[in-house]
Structures are given as structure tokens and as C-alpha cells.
C-alpha positions, -999 to 999 in steps of 0.1 A, spaced: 512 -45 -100 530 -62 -124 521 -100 -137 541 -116 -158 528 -144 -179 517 -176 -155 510 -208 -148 475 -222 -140 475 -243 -113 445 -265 -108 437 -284 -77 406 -298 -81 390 -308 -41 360 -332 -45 332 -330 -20 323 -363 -20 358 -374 -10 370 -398 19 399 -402 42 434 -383 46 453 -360 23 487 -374 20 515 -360 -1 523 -361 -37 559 -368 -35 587 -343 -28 593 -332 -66 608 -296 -68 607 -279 -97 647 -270 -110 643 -231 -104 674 -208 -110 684 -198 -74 713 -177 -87 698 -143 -76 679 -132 -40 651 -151 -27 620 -139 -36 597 -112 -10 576 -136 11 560 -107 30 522 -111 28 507 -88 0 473 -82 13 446 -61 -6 418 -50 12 385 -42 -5 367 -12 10 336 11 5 344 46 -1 310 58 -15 322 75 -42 298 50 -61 268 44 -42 235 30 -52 208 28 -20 179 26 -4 167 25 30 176 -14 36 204 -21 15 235 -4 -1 258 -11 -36 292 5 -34 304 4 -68 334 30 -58 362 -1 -68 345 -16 -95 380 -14 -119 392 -33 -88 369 -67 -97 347 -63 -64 318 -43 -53 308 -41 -18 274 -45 -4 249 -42 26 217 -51 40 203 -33 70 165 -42 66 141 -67 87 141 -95 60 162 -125 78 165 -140 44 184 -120 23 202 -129 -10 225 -115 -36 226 -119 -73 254 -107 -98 248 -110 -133 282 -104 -154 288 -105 -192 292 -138 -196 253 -141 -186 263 -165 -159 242 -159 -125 259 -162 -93 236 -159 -58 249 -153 -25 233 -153 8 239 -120 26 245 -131 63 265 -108 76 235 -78 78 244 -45 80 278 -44 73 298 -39 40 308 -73 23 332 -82 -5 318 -97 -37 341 -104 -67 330 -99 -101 348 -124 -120 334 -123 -155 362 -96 -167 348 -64 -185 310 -56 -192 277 -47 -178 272 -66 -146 235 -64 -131 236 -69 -90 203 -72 -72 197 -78 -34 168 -100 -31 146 -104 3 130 -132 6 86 -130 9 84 -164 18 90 -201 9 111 -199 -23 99 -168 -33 120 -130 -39 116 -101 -42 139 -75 -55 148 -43 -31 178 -33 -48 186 -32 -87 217 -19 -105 236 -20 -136 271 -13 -134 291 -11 -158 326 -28 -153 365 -18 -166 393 -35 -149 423 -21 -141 438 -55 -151 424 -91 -153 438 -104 -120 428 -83 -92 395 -102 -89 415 -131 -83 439 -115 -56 414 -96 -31 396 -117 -8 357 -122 -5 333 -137 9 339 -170 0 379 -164 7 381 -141 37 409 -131 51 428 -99 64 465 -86 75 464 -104 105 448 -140 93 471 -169 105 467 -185 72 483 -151 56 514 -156 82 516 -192 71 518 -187 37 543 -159 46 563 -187 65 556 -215 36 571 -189 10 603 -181 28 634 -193 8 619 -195 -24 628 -179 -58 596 -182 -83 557 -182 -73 559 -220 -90 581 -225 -54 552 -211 -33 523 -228 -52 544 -262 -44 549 -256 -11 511 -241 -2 500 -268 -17 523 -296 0 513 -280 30 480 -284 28 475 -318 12 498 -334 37 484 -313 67 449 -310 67 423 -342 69 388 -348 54 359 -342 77 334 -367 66 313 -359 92 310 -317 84 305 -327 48 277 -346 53 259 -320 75 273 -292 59 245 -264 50 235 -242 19 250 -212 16 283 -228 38 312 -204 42 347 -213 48 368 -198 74 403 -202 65 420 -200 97 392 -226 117 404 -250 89 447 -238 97 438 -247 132 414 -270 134 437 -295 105 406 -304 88 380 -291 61 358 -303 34 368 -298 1 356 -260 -2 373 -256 31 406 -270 11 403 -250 -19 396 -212 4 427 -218 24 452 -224 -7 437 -195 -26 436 -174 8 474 -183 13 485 -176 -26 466 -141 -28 482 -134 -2 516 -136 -16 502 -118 -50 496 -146 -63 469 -147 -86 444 -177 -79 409 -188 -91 383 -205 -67 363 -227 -87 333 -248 -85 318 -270 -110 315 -308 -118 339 -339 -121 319 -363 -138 286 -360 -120 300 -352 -84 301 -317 -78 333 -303 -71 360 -276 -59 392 -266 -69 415 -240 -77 431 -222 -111 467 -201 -101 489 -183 -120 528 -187 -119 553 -166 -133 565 -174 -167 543 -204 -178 509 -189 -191 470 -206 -178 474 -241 -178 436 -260 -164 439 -287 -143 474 -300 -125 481 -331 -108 521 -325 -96 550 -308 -108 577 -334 -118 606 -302 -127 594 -304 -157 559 -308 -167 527 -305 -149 494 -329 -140 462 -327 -130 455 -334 -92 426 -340 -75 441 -345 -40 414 -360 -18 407 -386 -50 442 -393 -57 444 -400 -18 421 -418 -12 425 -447 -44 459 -448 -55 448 -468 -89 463 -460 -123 424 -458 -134 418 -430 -114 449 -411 -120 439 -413 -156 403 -404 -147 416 -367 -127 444 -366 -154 418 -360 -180 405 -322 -179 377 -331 -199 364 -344 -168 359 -310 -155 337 -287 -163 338 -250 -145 303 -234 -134 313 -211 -110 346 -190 -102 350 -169 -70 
């Protein structure tokens, strides 16, 4: 796989947000279109459980075997109806997931580049309280920084046959850079899919998205947002961060992707052909006001806990 230096694009999807997307403008960035169109056939990797690299017991299984791919792979098959996951990674940052899907094989990225990751399924004794059933260290060499960022997961699922993979196929068609398909995805989606107040007020820990429910359905909550882009840009190899972190103090979702030839840049409003800004759609939205264009303009604003 080759990656060529990118650009970061950042669209940050606040959770307390109201209203309808609507779009930023038709601003296309000047691409040289001299040569063939680029390959818009979906790219789709799909993480699997070999057992090369097992670690068991009798209710739950780490599959380590792809580890240099930025994933592991586990399963519960025990009695506990609670059930969680906790990855530990380098950087000492703690992410838990809630294993719901029980007794099959599961995707989890491990995001925090190379190290020693710790990954222990928890079952839960009551109220608040764990118990570990399953403990490892693995130790972690990538095959290259962005494959954790280009396999789906748990929190971005999504196969071959997804219908958000076919419409980013569809949305990259007739375009010569990845900057092209970024634009596109993401005029798509701000101008296509509506808030649902009403699912973000109910909406319950441990929440999944499902990527094509949101395609279908036209609307989402802000994590719901954030999963379909980076669903659609893995898709087309398009490396892409989910994060989660803070805005000021409302907790918040957006996504990091890199684009050919520019190099990380955090936190993007539009592309004017030239230069990029940060965007927080649903804000920008919903309150058109200079203020808050400065506000989601400022990346100091927003501070990364969590990227999937």
C-alpha cells in the first residue's frame, strides 16, 4: 500500500447539535485533471482471525494473529451478559468497549502506533464492578501507521457489500486526487443527512453506529455523522481518523483524513482551492455568525481523547 504524504481533514460533529446540515458552498479545489481519473472502486480491508496468535480461555478469545495490521480480534462466549473490553496502548490511554456481539470474532483497532498494548475482557460481578477473565500483553509493530485507520471496527463497520461503500464508490467517480473524494464525501453528507434530536437525546451508553441505517434512513447524530464519512473514505483507501473528545465543554465527534500530497493538517472548516478551515458542520449549520465561525475556526478549541 503506498501513502504518499496527506492532508488531515477534520470534521468535527458536535453532539449537542440542532437542526439540518446544509452545504458549505460549492468550492472545488483546482486539481490537475490532465491525466486519467483516479480508481473509485471500493478498497475494502477486512480484518479476520486466523489463530496464528491466540490467547484463550474457556469464555473468551484474543486473536492477535494481525496485530502489524492495527487490529486484534476478540470474543466472548461465556454466561456474563455484561461484558466489556479494555485496550491499553503506549500512549497509556485506556479505551473500554462493550462486547455485544457474544460469541463471535469482533474488530478492535489499536490506534496508539507501536508498543506494548495490554487488552483485557472484563465480566461484569455486579453493579459497577469487574472482573478480569482475560489478560494479555501484546506487543505491537505496524506494518505502516495507517492501516488502523483504513480497516473497519466496531465503531466503523462495514463490509464489501455495505451501501455506504457503493456510495462512496459512486461519490468518487470522476475525480483525480483523494482531496476530490474527501470534498465530495463530505458535501454529500453535510447536505444529505439531518440531525435526529430526538435519537440523541435517548441515545444509550455504549451506542454503535450503523453506517448504512444512517445512508438510508438520511439522518444520525453526530457519531452517526462522523462513522459514515470515515466508513466511505476507508473505503476508497483513504486513510481517516474517528475521533472523540471535547469542543469547549460539549463533548464531541469528528474526523482526521489524510489526502495526497498535503501532510496532517487538525481541524478543517472548507476547502476554498487553496487553503483549508476548520468545520464543525452541525454548528456552522445551525448559527451562521462570524463568532462562531471563529469559535470552530480555532483548533485550540478541540482537544482529542479518543481515536477509533
Amino acid at each position: 500500500m503506498k501513502h504518499m504524504a496527506r492532508t488531515a481533514m477534520i470534521v468535527g460533529l458536535l453532539v449537542l447539535c440542532f437542526g439540518l446540515f446544509v452545504g458549505c458552498g460549492d468550492k472545488k479545489s483546482q486539481a490537475d485533471h490532465s491525466g486519467p481519473p483516479r480508481d473509485s472502486s471500493p478498497k475494502v480491508l477486512t480484518p479476520s482471525a486466523d489463530g496464528s496468535v491466540i490467547y484463550q480461555n474457556d469464555t473468551a478469545s484474543i486473536d492477535a494473529s494481525h496485530t502489524d495490521q492495527g487490529y486484534v480480534m476478540v470474543s466472548y462466549s461465556g454466561s456474563c451478559e455484561k461484558v466489556k473490553l479494555q485496550i491499553t496502548g503506549p500512549d497509556q490511554n485506556c479505551y473500554t468497549y462493550l462486547i455485544t456481539d457474544q460469541a463471535s470474532y469482533v474488530a478492535f483497532p489499536l490506534t496508539a502506533g507501536n508498543g506494548s498494548y495490554s487488552v483485557q475482557v472484563l465480566e461484569n460481578v455486579g453493579g459497577d464492578s469487574y472482573v478480569i477473565s482475560l489478560e494479555q500483553a501484546i506487543d505491537v509493530s505496524l506494518e505502516n501507521e495507517f492501516l488502523p485507520f483504513l480497516y473497519p471496527n466496531q465503531y466503523i463497520s462495514f463490509t464489501a457489500d455495505s451501501k455506504a461503500v457503493a456510495k462512496g464508490s459512486k461519490l468518487a467517480q470522476d475525480t483525480w486526487t483523494d482531496l476530490e473524494v474527501v470534498q465530495n464525501i463530505y458535501d454529500y453528507v453535510i447536505k444529505n443527512i439531518s440531525y435526529d434530536t430526538d435519537k440523541a437525546s435517548n441515545v444509550s451508553y455504549g451506542y454503535l453506529p450503523n453506517v448504512d441505517e444512517t445512508l438510508e434512513s438520511g439522518t444520525g447524530i453526530c457519531f452517526d455523522y462522523a462513522a459514515l464519512m470515515t466508513a466511505m473514505l476507508r473505503s476508497q483507501n483513504i486513510p481517516t481518523k474517528l475521533e472523540v473528545g471535547y469542543s469547549g465543554e460539549a463533548y464531541h465527534a469528528w474526523i482526521s483524513t489524510y489526502v495526497d500530497d498535503k501532510g496532517w493538517i487538525d481541524n478543517i472548516i472548507e476547502f476554498d482551492g487553496k487553503s483549508w478551515q476548520l468545520l464543525d458542520p452541525t454548528l456552522a449549520a445551525s448559527n451562521d455568525k462570524e463568532a462562531v465561525k471563529e469559535y470552530i475556526g480555532d483548533g485550540s478549541n478541540y482537544i482529542v481523547k479518543y481515536t477509533y
